[in-house]
N, C-alpha and C positions, 0 to 999 in steps of 0.2 A: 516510378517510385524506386531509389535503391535500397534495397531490404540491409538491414543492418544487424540482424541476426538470423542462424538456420538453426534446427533443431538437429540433436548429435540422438537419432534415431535408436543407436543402441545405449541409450543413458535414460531409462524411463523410470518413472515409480506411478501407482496406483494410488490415488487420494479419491477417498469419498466415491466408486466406480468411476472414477474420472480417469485417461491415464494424461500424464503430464512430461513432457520430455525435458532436457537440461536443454538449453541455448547456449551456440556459441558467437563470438561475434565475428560480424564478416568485415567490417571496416572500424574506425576511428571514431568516436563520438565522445563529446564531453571529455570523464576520467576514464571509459571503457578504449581498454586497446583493441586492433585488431587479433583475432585468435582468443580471447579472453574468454570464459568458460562463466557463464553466468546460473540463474536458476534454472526452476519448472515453470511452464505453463503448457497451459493443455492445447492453446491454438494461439495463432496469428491474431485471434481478434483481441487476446489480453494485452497484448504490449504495442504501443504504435513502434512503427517504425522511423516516424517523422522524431523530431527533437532528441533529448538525451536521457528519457527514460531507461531503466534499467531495475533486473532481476538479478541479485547476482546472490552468492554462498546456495545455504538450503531453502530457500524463500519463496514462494509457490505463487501461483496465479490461477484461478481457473472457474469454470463457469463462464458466466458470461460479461467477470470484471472486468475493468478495463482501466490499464497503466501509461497515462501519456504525457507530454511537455518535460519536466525534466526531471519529474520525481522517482524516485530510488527505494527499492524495496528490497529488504537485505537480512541478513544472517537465516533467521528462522520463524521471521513474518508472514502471513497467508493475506491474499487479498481474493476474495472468492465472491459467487453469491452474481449479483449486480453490481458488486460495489464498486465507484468509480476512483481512483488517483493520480491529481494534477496536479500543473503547476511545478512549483519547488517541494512538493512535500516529501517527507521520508515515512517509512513505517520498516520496523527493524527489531527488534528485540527481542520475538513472540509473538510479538501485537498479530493483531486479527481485525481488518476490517472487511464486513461480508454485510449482507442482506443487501439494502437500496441502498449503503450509509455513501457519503463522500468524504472525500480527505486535498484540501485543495492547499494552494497559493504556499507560504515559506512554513506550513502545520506540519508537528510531528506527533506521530503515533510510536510510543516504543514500553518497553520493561513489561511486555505480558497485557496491555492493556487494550480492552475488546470496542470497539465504533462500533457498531450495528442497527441494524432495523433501518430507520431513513434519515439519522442524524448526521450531521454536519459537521466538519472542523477545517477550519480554515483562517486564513490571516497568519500570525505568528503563531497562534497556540499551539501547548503542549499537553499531550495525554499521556502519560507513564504512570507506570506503580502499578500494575493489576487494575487500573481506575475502568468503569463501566460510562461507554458514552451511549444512547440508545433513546428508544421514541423518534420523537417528532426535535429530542434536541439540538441545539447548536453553540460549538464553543467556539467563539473566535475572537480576533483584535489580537493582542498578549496572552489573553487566558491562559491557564495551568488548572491540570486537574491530574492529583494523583493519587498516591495513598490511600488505595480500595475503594477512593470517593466513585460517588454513581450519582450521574447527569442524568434525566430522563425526562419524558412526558415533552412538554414544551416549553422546558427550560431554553431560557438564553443566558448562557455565561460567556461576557466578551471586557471589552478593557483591559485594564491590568488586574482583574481580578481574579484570584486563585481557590482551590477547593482542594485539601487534603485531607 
């Protein structure tokens, strides 16, 4: 395997008794340069090192998440818990996805809005605005969910259909 980021040992912070180091990168991938200074995560098991995953600003990883194929977690996002993040997806803004939740395929999580428990988003959809995804539910296809809307139980919102 060629590892494509090392952790910069003296760049640490403390989350949750966890500690978490900054990453930097050791080669070329994707839009990540070589030497490029990425987030936190607390271990090698958050981020693969295969495909073009990435951590980069103050965006954290930790627990027993897990960030791989090509999705990007960025500015002030946490991905914690079990949570897992594939595919093309982003989560960036605040957002928070943790518990068992997933976030897969071209799905964005951003503006402060929380995935959690063992729900779902994937496909095109978008979660922003403070919006609550969580339960057993799942947004996917087009979907949009924002403006402090809350998804749960075992909801399915997919299509082009929106919830603000």
């Amino acid at each position: 395997m060629n590892k494509k980021y090392k952790f910069i040992t003296n760049d640490a912070i403390t989350v949750s008794g966890k500690k978490l180091y900054r990453i930097k990168a050791l080669r070329n991938f994707g839009s990540v340069s070589k030497g490029e200074v990425g987030g936190y995560i607390e271990k090698e098991g958050n981020l693969s090192h295969e495909g073009n995953a990435w951590v980069c600003g103050n965006a954290l990883i930790y627990g027993n998440a897990w960030v791989s194929g090509n999705a990007l977690i960025h500015e002030t996002a946490m991905v914690y818990g079990n949570a897992w993040v594939s595919g093309n997806a982003r989560v960036s803004e605040g957002a928070r996805v943790y518990g068992d939740a997933e976030v897969s395929g071209n799905a964005e999580v951003f503006g402060n809005a929380l995935v959690f428990e063992i729900a779902r988003v994937s496909g095109n959809a978008k979660v922003s605005e403070y919006a609550l995804v969580y339960g057993n539910a799942k947004v996917y296809g087009n979907a949009k969910v924002g403006g402090k809307a809350q998804i749960s139980g075992f909801t399915n919102l997919y299509g082009d259909s929106e919830v603000y």
